[in-house]
N, C-alpha and C positions, 0 to 999 in steps of 0.2 A: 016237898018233892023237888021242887024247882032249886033248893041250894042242895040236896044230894046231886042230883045233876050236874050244876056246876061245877062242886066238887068233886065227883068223879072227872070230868070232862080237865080240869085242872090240874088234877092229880096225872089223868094220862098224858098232859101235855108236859108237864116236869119229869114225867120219868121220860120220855122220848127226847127230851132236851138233853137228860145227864147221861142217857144211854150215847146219845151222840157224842157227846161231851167225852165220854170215858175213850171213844177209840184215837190212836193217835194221830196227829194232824200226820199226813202222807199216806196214811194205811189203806186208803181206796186206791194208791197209784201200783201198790205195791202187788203184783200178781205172783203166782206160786212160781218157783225155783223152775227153768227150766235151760236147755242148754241153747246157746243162741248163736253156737259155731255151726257153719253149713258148709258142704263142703262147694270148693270154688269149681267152677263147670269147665274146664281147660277147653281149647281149640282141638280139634278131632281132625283127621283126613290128611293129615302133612306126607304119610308114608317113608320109606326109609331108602327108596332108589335113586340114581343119583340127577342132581339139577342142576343145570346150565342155561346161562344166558352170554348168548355170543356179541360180544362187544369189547371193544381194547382203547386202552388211554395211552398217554406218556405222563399225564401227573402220577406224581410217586406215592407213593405207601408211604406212612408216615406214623401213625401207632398203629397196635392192636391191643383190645381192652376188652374186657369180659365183666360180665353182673348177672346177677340170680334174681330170678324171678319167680312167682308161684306156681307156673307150669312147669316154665323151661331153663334152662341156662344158655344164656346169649356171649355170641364173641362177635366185637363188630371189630371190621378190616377198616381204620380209615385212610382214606386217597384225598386230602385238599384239591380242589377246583379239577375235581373229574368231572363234577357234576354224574348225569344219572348214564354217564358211558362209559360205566365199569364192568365188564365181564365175569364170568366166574363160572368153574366148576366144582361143585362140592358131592363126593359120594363116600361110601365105605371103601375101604381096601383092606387087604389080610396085611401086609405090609406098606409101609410108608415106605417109598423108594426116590432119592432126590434127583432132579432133573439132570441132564447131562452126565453126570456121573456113574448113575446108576446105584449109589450107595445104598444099601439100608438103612433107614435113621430107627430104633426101637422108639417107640411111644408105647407108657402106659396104658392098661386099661383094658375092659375084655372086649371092647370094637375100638376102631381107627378111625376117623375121618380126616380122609384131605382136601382141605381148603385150598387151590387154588384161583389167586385173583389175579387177570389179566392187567394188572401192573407193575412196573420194576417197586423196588425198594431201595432205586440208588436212582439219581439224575441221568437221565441218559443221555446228557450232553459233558457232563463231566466223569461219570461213572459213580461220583462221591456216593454212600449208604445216606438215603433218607431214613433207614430204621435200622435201631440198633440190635437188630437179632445177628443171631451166630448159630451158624449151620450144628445140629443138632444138639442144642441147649434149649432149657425151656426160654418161653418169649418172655424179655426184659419187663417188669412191672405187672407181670401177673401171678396172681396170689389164687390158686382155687381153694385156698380152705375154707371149709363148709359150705362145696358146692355141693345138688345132689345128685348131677348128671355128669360133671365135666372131672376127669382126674389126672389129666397133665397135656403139654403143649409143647410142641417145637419145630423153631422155624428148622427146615428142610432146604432155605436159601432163593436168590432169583436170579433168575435164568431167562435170558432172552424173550425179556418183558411181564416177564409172570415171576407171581412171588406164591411159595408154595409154604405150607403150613400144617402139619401135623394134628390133630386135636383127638387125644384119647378120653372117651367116653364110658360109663360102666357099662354098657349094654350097645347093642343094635338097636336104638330106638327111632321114631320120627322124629324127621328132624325139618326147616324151613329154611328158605335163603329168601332174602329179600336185597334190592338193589334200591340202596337209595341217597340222594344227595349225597355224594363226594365218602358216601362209604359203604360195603357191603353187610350184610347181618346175619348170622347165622342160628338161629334158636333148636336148641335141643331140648325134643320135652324128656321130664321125669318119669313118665311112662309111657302106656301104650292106649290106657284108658283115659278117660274124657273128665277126670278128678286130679285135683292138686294134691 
């Protein structure tokens, strides 16, 4: 009685060994198929009215550059050694219209936004262009393909300290301006919801 025992007790310990034994080394780590994209939670509350902050420099503009992000599409204005006493107003307009002239400029896109920053784009002791835009051409070095908010740019020129700027969007959407070290930012989200 005492070697059935055994043997049974032996036998169940070898089959739990090679039952072990048969699954393949990683297969406990390996959980069922499931999708592990979520979606990204965007910034909410930007609204689409226009914002200003009242402040003016004499350091000059010096590029403008634009990049894509998972909410929004950014264009920052930069000004070298403005430090944070850059001004600016950015809102919709039905038309872009250039300063002193009154000109029309067309910009792309089913909304307008313009970007004015309260600094020149030329030294104001010499007059010389700190930036190389051209009154209504798109702005020098930027490429929006495959943005999904931004669909064309142009400088509109500067005018007695302010440098104005064009920026056509597909839609009326929220949009942010932020003022920061020696450049201004502009973020345009890809929607109106609170999802990338």
């Amino acid at each position: 009685m005492v070697r059935i025992r055994r043997a049974c007790a032996t036998l169940a310990l070898v089959g739990a060994t090679v039952g072990v034994a048969a699954v393949p080394a990683g297969a406990a780590a390996v959980a069922s198929p499931r999708s592990t994209t979520q979606a990204t939670t965007c910034p909410t509350g930007w609204g689409s009215l226009a914002k200003t902050e009242a402040a003016a420099t004499v350091a000059s503009v010096t590029n403008v550059r634009t990049g894509r992000h998972t909410c929004f599409d950014r264009m920052v204005v930069d000004v070298p050694g403005a430090g944070s006493g850059v001004g600016y107003t950015v809102q919709y307009v039905t038309r872009l219209y250039q300063d002193g002239s009154g000109r029309e400029i067309p910009v792309a896109g089913g909304a307008v936004l313009e970007v004015r920053v309260t600094a020149p784009a030329y030294d104001p002791d010499t007059g010389a262009a700190t930036y190389p835009g051209r009154v209504s051409r798109p702005l020098p070095g930027v490429d929006l393909t495959g943005y999904r908010t931004f669909r064309d740019t142009r400088f509109a020129g500067s005018f007695e300290g302010d440098t104005q700027i064009g920026l056509g969007v597909r839609a009326r959407l929220p949009f942010r301006v932020q003022q920061l070290d020696d450049r201004v930012v502009v973020d345009v989200a890809h929607s109106w919801t609170a999802t990338g």
